[in-house]
PQR file of N, CA, C, O and H, with PARSE charges and radii, in Angstrom:
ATOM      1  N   UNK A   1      20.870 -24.967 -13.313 -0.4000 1.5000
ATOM      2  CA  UNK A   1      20.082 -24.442 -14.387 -0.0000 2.0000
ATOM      3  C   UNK A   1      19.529 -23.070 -13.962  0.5500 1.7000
ATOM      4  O   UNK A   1      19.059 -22.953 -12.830 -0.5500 1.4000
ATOM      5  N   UNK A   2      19.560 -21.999 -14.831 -0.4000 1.5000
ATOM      6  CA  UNK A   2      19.320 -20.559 -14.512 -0.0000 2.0000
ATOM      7  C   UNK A   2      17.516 -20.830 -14.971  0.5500 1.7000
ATOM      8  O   UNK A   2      16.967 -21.470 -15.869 -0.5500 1.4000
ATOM      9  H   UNK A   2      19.941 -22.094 -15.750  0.4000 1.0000
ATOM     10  N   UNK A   3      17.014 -19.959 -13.812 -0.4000 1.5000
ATOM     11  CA  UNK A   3      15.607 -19.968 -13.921 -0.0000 2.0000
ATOM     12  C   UNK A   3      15.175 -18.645 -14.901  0.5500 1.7000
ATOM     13  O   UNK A   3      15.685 -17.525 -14.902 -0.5500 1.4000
ATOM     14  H   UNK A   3      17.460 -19.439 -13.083  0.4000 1.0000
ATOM     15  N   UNK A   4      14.141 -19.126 -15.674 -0.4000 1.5000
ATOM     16  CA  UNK A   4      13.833 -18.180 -15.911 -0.0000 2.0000
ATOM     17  C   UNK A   4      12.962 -16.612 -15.432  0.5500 1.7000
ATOM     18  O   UNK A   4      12.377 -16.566 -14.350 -0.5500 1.4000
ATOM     19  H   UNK A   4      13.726 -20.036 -15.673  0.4000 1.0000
ATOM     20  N   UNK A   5      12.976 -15.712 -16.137 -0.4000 1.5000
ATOM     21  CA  UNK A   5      12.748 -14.472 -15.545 -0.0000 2.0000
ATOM     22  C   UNK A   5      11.078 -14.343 -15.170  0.5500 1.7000
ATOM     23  O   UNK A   5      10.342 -15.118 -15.781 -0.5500 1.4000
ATOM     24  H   UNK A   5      13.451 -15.749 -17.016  0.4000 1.0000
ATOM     25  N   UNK A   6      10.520 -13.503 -14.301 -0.4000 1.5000
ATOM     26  CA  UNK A   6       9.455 -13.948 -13.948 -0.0000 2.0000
ATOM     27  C   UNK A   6       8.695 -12.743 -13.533  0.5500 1.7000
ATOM     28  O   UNK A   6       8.877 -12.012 -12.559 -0.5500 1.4000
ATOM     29  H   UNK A   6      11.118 -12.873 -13.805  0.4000 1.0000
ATOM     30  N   UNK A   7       7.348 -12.661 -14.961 -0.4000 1.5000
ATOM     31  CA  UNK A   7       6.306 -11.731 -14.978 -0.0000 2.0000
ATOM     32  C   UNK A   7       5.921 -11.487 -14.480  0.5500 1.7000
ATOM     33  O   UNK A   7       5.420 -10.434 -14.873 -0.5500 1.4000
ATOM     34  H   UNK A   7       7.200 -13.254 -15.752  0.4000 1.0000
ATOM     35  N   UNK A   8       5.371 -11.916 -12.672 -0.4000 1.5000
ATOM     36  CA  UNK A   8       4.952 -11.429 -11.536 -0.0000 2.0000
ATOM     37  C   UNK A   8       5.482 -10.295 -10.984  0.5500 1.7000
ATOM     38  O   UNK A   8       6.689 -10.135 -10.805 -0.5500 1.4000
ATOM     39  H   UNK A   8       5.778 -12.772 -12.353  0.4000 1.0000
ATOM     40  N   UNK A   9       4.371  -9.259 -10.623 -0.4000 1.5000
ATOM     41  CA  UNK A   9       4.921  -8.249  -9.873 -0.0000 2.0000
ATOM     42  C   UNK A   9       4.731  -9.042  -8.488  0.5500 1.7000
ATOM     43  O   UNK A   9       4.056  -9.982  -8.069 -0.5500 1.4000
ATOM     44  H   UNK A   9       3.390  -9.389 -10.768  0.4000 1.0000
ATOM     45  N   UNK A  10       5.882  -7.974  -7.917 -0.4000 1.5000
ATOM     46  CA  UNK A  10       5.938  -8.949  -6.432 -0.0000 2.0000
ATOM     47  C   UNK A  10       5.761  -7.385  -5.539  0.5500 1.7000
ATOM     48  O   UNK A  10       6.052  -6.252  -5.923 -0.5500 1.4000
ATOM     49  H   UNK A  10       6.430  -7.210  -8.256  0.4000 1.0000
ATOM     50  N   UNK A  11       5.280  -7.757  -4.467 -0.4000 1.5000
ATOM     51  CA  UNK A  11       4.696  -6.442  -3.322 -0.0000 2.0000
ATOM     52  C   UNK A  11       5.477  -6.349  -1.981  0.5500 1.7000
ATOM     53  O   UNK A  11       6.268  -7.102  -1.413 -0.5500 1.4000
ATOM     54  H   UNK A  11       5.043  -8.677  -4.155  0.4000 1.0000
ATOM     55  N   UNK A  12       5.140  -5.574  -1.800 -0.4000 1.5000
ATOM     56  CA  UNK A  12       5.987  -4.707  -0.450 -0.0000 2.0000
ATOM     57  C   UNK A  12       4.340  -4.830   0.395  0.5500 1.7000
ATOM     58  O   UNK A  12       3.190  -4.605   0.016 -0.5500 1.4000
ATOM     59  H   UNK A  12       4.498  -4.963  -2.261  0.4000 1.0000
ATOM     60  N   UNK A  13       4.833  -5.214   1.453 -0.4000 1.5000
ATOM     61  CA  UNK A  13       3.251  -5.045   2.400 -0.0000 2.0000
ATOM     62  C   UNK A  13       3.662  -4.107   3.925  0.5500 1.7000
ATOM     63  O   UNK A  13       4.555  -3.921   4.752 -0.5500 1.4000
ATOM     64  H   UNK A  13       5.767  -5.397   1.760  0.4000 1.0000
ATOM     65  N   UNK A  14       2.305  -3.729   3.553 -0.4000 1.5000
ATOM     66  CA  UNK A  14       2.309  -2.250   4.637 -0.0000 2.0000
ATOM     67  C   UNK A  14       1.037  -2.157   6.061  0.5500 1.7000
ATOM     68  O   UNK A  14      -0.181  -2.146   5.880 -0.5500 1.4000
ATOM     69  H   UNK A  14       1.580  -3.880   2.881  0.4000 1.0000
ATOM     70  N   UNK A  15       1.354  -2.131   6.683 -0.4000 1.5000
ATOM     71  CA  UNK A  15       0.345  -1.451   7.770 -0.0000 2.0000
ATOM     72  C   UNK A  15      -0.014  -0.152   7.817  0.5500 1.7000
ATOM     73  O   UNK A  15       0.823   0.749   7.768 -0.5500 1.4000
ATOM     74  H   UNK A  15       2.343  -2.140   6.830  0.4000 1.0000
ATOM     75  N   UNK A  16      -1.514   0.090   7.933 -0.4000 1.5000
ATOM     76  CA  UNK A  16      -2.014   1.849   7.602 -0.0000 2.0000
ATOM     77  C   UNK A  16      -2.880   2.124   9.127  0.5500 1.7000
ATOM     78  O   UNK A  16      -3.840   1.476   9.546 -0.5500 1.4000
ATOM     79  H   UNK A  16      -2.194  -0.643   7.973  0.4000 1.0000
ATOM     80  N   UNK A  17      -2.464   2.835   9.520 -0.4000 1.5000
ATOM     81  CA  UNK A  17      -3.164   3.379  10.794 -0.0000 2.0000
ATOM     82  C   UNK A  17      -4.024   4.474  10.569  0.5500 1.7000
ATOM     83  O   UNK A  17      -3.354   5.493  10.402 -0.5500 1.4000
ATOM     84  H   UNK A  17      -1.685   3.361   9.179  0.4000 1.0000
ATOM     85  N   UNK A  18      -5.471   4.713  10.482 -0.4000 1.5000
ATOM     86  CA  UNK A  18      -6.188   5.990  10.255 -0.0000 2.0000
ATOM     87  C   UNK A  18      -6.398   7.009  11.375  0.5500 1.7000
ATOM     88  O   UNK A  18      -6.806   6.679  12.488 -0.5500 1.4000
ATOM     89  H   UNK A  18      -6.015   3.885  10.617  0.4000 1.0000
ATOM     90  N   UNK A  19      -6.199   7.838  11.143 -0.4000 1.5000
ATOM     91  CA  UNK A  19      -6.762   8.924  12.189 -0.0000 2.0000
ATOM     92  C   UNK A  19      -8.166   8.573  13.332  0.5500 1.7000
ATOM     93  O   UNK A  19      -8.152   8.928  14.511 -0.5500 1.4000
ATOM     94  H   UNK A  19      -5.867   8.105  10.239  0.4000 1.0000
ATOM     95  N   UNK A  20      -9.410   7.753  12.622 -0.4000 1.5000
ATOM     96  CA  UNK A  20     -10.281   7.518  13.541 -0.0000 2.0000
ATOM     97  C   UNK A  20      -9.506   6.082  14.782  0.5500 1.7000
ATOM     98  O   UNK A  20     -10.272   5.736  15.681 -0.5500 1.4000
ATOM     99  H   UNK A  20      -9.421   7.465  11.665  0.4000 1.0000
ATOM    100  N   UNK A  21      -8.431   5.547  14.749 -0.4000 1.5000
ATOM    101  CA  UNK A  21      -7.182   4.452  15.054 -0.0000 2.0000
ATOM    102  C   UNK A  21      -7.541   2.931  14.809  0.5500 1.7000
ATOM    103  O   UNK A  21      -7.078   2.045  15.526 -0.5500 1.4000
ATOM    104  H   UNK A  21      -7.809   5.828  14.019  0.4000 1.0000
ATOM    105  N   UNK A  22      -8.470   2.664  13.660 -0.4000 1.5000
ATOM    106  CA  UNK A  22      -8.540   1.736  12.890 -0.0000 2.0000
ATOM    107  C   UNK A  22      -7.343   1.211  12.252  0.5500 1.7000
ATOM    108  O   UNK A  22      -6.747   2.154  11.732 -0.5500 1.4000
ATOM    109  H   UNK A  22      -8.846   3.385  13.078  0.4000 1.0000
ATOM    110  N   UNK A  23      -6.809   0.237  12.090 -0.4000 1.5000
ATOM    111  CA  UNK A  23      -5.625   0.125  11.418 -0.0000 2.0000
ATOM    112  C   UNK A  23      -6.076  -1.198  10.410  0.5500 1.7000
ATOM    113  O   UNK A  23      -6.957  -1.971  10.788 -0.5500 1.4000
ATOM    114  H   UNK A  23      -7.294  -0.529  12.513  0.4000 1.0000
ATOM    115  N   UNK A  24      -5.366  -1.378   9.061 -0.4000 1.5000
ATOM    116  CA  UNK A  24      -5.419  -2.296   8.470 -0.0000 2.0000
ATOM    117  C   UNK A  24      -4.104  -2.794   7.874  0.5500 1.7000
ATOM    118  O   UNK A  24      -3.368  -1.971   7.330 -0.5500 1.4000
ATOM    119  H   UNK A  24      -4.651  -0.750   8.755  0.4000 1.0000
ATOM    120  N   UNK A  25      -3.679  -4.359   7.949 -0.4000 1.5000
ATOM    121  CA  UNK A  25      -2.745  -4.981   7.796 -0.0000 2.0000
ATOM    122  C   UNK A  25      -2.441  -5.122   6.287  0.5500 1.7000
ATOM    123  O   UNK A  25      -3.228  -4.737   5.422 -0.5500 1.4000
ATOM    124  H   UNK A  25      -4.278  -5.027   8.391  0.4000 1.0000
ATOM    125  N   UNK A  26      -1.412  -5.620   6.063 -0.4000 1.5000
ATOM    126  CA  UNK A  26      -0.392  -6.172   4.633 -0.0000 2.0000
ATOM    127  C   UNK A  26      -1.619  -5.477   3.477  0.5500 1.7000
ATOM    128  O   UNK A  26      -2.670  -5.986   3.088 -0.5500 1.4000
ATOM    129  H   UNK A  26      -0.773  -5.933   6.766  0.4000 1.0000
ATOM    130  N   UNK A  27      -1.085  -4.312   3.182 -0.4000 1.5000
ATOM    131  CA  UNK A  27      -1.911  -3.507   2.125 -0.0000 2.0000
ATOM    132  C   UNK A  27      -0.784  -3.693   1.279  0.5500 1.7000
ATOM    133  O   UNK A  27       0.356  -3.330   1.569 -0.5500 1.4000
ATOM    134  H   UNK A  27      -0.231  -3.898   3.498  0.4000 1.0000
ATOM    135  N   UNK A  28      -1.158  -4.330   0.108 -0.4000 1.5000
ATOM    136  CA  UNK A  28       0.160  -4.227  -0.569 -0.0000 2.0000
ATOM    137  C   UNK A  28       0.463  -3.554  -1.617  0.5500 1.7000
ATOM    138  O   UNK A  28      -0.562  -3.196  -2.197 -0.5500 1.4000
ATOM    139  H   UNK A  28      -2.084  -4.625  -0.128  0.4000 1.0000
ATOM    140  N   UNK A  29       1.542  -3.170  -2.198 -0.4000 1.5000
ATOM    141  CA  UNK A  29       1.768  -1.933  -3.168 -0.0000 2.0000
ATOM    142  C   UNK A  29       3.166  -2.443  -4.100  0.5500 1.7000
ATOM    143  O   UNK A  29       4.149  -2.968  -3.577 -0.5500 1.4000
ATOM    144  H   UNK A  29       2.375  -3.461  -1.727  0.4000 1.0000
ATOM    145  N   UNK A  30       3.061  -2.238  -5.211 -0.4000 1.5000
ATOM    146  CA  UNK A  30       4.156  -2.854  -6.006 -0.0000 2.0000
ATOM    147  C   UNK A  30       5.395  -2.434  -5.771  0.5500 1.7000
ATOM    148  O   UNK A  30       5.515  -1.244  -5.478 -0.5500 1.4000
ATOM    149  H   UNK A  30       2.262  -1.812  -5.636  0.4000 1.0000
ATOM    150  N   UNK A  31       6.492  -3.197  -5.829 -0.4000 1.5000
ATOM    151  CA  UNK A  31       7.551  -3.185  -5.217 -0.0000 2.0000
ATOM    152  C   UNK A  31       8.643  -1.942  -6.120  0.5500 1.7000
ATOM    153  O   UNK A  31       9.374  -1.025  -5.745 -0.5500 1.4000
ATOM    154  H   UNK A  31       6.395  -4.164  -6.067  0.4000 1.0000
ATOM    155  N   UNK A  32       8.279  -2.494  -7.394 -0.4000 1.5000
ATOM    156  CA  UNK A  32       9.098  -1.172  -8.133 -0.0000 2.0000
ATOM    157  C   UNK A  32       8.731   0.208  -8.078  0.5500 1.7000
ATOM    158  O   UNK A  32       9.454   0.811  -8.871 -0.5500 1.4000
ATOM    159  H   UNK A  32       7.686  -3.239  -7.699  0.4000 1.0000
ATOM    160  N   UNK A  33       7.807   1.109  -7.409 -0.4000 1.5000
ATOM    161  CA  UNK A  33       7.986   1.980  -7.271 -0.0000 2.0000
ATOM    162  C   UNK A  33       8.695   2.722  -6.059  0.5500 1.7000
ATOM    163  O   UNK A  33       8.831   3.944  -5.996 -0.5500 1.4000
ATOM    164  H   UNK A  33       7.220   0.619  -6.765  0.4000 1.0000
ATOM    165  N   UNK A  34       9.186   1.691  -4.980 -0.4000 1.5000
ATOM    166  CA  UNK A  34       9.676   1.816  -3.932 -0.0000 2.0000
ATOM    167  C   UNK A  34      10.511   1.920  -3.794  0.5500 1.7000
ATOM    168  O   UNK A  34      11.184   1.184  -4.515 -0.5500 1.4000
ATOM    169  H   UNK A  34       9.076   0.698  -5.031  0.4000 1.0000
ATOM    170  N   UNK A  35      11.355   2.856  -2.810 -0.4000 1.5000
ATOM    171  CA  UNK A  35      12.883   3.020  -3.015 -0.0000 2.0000
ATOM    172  C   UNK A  35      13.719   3.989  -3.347  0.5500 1.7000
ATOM    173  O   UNK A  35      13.494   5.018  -2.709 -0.5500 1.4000
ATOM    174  H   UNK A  35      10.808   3.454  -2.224  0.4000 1.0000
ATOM    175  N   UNK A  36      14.665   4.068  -4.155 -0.4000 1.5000
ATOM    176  CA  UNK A  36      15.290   5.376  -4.690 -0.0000 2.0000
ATOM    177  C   UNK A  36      15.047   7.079  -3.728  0.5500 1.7000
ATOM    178  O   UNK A  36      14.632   7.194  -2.575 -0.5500 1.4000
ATOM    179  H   UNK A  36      14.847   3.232  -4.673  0.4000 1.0000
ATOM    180  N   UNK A  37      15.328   7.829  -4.365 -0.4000 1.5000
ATOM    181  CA  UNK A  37      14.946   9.059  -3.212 -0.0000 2.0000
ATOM    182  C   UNK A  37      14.061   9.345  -2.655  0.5500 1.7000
ATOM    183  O   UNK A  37      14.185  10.193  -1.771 -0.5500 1.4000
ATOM    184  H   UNK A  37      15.665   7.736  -5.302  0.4000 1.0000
ATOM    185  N   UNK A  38      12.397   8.587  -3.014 -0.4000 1.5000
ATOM    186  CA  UNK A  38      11.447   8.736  -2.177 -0.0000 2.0000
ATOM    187  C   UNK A  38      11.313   7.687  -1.439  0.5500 1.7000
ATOM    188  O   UNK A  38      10.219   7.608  -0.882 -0.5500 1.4000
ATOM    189  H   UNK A  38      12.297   7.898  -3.732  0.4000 1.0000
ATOM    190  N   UNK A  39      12.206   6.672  -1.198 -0.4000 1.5000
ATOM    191  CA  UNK A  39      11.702   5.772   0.247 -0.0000 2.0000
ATOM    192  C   UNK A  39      10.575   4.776  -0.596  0.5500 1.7000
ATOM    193  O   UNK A  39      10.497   4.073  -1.603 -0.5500 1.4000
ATOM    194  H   UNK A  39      13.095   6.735  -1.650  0.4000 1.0000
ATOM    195  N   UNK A  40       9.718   5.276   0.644 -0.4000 1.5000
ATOM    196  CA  UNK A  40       8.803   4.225   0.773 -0.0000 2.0000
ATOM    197  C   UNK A  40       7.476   5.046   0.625  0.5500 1.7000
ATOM    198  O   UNK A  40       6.319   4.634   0.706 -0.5500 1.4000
ATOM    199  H   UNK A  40       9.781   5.847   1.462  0.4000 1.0000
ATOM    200  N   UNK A  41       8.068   6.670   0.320 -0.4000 1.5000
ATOM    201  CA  UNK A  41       6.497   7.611   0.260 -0.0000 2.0000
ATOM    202  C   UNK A  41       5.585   7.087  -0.746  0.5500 1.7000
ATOM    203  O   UNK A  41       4.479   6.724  -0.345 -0.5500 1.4000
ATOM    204  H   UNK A  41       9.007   7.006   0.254  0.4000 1.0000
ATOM    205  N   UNK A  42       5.782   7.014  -1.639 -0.4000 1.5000
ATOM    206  CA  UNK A  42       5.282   6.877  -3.365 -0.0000 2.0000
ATOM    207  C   UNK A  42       3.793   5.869  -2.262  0.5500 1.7000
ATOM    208  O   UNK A  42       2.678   6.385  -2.336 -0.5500 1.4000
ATOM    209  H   UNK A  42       6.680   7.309  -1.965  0.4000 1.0000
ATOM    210  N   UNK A  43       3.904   4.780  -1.521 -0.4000 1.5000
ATOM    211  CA  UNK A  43       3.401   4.127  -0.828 -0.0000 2.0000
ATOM    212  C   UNK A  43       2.043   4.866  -0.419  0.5500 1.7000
ATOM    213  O   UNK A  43       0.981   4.410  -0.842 -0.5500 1.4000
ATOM    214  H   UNK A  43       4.810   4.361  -1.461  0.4000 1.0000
ATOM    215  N   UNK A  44       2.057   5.691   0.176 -0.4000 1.5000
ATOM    216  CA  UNK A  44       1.254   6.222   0.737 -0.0000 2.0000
ATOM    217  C   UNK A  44       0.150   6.621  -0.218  0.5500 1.7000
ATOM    218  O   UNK A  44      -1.045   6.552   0.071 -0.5500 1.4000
ATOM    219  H   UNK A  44       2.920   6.061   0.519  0.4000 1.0000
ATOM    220  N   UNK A  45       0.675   7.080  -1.478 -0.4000 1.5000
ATOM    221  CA  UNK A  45      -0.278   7.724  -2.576 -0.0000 2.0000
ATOM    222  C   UNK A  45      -0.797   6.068  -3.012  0.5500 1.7000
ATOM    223  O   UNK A  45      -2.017   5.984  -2.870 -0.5500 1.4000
ATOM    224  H   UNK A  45       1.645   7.136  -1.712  0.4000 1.0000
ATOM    225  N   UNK A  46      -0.401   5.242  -3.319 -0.4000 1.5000
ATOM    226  CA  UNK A  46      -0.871   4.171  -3.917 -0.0000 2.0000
ATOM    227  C   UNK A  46      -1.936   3.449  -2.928  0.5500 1.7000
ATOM    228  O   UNK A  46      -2.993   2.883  -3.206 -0.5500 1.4000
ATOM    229  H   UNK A  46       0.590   5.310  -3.434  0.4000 1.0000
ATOM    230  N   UNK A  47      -1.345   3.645  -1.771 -0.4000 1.5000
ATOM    231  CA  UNK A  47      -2.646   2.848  -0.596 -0.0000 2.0000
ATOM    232  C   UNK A  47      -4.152   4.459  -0.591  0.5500 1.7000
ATOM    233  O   UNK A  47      -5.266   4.291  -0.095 -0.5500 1.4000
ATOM    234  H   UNK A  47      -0.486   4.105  -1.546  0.4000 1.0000
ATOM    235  N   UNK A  48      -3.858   5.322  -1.017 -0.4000 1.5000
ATOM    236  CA  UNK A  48      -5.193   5.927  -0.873 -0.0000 2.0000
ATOM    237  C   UNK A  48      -5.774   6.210  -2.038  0.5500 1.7000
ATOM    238  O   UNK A  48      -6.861   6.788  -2.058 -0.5500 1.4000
ATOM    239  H   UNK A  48      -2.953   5.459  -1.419  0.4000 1.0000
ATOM    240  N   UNK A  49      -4.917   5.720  -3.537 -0.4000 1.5000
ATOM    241  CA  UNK A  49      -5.829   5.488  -4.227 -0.0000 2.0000
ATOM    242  C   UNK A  49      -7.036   4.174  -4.447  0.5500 1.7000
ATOM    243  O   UNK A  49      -8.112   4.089  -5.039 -0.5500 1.4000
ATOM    244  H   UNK A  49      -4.034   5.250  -3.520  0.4000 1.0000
ATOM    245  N   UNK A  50      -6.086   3.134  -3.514 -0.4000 1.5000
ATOM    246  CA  UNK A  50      -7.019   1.931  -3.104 -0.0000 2.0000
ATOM    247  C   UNK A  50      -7.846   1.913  -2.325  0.5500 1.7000
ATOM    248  O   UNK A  50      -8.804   1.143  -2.255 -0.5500 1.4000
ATOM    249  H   UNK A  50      -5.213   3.204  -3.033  0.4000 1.0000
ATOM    250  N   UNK A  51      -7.477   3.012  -1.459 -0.4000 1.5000
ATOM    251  CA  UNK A  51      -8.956   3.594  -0.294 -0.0000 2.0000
ATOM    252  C   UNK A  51      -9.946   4.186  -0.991  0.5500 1.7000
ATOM    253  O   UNK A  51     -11.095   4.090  -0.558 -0.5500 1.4000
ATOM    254  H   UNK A  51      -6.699   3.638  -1.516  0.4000 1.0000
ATOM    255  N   UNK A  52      -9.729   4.778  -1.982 -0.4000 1.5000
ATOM    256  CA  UNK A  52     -10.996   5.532  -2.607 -0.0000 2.0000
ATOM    257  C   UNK A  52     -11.202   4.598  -3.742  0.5500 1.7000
ATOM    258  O   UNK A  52     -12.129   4.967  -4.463 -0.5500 1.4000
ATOM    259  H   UNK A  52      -8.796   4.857  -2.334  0.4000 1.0000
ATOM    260  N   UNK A  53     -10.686   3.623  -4.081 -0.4000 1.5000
ATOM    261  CA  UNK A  53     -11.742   2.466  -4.765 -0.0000 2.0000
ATOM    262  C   UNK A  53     -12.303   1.374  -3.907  0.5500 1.7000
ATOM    263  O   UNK A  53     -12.961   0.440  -4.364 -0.5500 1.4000
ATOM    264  H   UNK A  53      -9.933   3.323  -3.495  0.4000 1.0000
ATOM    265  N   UNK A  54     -12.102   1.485  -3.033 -0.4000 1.5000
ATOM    266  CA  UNK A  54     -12.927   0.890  -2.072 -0.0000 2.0000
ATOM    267  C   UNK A  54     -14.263   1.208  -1.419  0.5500 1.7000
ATOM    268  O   UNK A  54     -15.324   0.662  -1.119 -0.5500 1.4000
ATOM    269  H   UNK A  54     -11.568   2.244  -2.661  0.4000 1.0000
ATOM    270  N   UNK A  55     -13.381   2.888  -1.330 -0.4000 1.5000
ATOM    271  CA  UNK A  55     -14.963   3.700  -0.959 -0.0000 2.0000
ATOM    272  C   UNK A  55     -16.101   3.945  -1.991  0.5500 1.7000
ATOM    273  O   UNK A  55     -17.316   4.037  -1.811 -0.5500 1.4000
ATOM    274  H   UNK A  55     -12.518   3.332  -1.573  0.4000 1.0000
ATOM    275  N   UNK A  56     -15.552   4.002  -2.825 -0.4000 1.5000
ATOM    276  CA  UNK A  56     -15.941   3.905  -4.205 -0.0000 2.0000
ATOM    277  C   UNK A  56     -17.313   3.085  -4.328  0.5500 1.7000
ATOM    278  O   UNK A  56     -18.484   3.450  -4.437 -0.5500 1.4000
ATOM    279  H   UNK A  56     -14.566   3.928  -2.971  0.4000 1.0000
ATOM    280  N   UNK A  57     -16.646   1.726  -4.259 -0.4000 1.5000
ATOM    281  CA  UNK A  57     -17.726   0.739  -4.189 -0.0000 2.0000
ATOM    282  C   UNK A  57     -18.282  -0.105  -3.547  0.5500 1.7000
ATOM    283  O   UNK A  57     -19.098  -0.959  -3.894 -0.5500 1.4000
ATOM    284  H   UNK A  57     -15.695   1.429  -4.170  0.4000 1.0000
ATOM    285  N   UNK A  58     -17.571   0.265  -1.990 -0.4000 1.5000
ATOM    286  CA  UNK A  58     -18.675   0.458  -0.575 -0.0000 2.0000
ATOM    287  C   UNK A  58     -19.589   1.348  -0.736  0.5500 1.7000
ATOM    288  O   UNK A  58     -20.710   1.012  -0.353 -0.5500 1.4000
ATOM    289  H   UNK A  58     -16.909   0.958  -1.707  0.4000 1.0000
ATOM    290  N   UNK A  59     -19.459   2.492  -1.230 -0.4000 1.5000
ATOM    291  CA  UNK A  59     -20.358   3.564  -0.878 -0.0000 2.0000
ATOM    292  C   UNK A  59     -20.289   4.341   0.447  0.5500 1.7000
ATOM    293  O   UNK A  59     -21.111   5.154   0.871 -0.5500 1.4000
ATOM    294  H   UNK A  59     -18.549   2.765  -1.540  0.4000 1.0000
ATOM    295  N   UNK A  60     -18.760   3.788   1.206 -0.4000 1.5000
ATOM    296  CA  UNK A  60     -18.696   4.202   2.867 -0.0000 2.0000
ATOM    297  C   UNK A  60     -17.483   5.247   2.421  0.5500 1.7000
ATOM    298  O   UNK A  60     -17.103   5.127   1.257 -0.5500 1.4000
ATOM    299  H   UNK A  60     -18.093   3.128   0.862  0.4000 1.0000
ATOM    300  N   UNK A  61     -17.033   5.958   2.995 -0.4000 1.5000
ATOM    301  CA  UNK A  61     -15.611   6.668   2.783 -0.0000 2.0000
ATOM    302  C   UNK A  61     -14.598   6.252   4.014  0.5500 1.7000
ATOM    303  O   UNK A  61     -14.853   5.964   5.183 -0.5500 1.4000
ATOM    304  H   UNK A  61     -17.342   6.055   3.941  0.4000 1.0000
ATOM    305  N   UNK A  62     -13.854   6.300   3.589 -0.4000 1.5000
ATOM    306  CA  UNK A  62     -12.284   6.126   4.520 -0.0000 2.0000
ATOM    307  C   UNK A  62     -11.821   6.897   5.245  0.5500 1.7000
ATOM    308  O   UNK A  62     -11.571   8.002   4.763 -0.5500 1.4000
ATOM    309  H   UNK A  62     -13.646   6.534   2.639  0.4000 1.0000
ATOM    310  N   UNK A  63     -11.537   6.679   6.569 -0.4000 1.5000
ATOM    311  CA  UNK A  63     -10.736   7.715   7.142 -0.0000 2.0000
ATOM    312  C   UNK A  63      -9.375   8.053   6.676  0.5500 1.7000
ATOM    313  O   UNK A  63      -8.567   7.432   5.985 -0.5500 1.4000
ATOM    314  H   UNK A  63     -11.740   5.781   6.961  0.4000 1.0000
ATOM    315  N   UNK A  64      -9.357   8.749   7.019 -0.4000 1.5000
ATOM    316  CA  UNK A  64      -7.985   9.832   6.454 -0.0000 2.0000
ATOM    317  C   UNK A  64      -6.581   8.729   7.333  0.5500 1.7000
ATOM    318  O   UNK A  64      -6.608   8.198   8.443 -0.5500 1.4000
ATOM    319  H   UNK A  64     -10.013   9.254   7.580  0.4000 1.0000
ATOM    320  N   UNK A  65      -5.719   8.729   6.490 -0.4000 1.5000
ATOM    321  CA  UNK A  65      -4.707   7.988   6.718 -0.0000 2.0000
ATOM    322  C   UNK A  65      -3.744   9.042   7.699  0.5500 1.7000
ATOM    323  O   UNK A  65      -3.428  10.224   7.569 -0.5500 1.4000
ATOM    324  H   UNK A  65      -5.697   9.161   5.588  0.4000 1.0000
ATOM    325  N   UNK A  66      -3.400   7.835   8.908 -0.4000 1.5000
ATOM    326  CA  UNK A  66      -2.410   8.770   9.760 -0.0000 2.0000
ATOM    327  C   UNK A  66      -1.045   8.501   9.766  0.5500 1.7000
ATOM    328  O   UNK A  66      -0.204   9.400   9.792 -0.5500 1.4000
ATOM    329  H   UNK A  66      -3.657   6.875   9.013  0.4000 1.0000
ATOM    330  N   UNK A  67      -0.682   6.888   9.736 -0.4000 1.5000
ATOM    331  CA  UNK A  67       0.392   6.364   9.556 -0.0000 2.0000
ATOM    332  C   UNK A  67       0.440   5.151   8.276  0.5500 1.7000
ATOM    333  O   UNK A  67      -0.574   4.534   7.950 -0.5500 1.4000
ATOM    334  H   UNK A  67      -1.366   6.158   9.714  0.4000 1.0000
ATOM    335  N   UNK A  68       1.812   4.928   7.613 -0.4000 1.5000
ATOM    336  CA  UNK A  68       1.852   4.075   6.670 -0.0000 2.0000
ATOM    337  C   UNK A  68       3.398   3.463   7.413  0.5500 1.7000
ATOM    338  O   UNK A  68       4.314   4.229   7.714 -0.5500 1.4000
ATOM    339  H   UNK A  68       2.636   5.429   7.878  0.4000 1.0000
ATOM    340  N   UNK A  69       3.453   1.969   7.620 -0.4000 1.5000
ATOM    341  CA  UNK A  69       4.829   1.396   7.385 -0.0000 2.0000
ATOM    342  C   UNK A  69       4.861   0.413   7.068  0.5500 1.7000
ATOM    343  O   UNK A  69       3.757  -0.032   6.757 -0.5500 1.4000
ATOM    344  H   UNK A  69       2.709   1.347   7.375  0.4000 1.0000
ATOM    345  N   UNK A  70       6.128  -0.619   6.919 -0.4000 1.5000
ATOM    346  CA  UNK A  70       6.022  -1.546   6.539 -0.0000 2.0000
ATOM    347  C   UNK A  70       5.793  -2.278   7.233  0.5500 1.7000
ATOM    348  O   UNK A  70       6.068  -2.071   8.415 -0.5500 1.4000
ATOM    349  H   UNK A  70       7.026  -0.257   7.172  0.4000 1.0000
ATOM    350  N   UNK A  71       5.167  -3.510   6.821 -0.4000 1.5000
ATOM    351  CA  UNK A  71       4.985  -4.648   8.028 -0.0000 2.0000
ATOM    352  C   UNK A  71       6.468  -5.845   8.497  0.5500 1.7000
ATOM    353  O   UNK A  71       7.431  -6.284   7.869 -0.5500 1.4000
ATOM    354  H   UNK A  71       4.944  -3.678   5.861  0.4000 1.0000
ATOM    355  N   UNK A  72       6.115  -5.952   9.468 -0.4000 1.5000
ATOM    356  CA  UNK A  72       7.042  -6.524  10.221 -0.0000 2.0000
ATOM    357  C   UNK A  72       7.189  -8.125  10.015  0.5500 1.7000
ATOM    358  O   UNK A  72       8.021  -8.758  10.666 -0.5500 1.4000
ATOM    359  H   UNK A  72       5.332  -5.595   9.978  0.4000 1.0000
TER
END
């Protein structure tokens, strides 16, 4: 029996290393923008718009991102 199709976005999870060498695990970012001629960059913009809603409403700011990859 063919399953049906399924409304969940599903994620790509990433490790982010900051410049101060804080790192934070499986940040995850939707899978369809990933891929095609930009890789895995598009990634990077989506994890620091989640840093600045975080900082947002910590009230703390984020260090500046040094590395982004995928997790292992």
């Amino acid at each position: 029996m063919a399953r049906k199709p399924s409304s969940k976005t599903e994620f790509v999870l990433f490790d982010v290393v900051y410049n101060d060498g804080s790192q934070r695990s499986n940040r995850r970012v939707p899978k369809e923008i990933l891929g095609g001629i930009d890789g895995d960059n598009p990634a990077r913009a989506v994890i620091e718009e989640q840093d600045r809603e975080i900082a947002e409403r910590s009230g703390q700011s984020m260090p500046e991102i040094k590395v982004v990859k995928r997790s292992a």
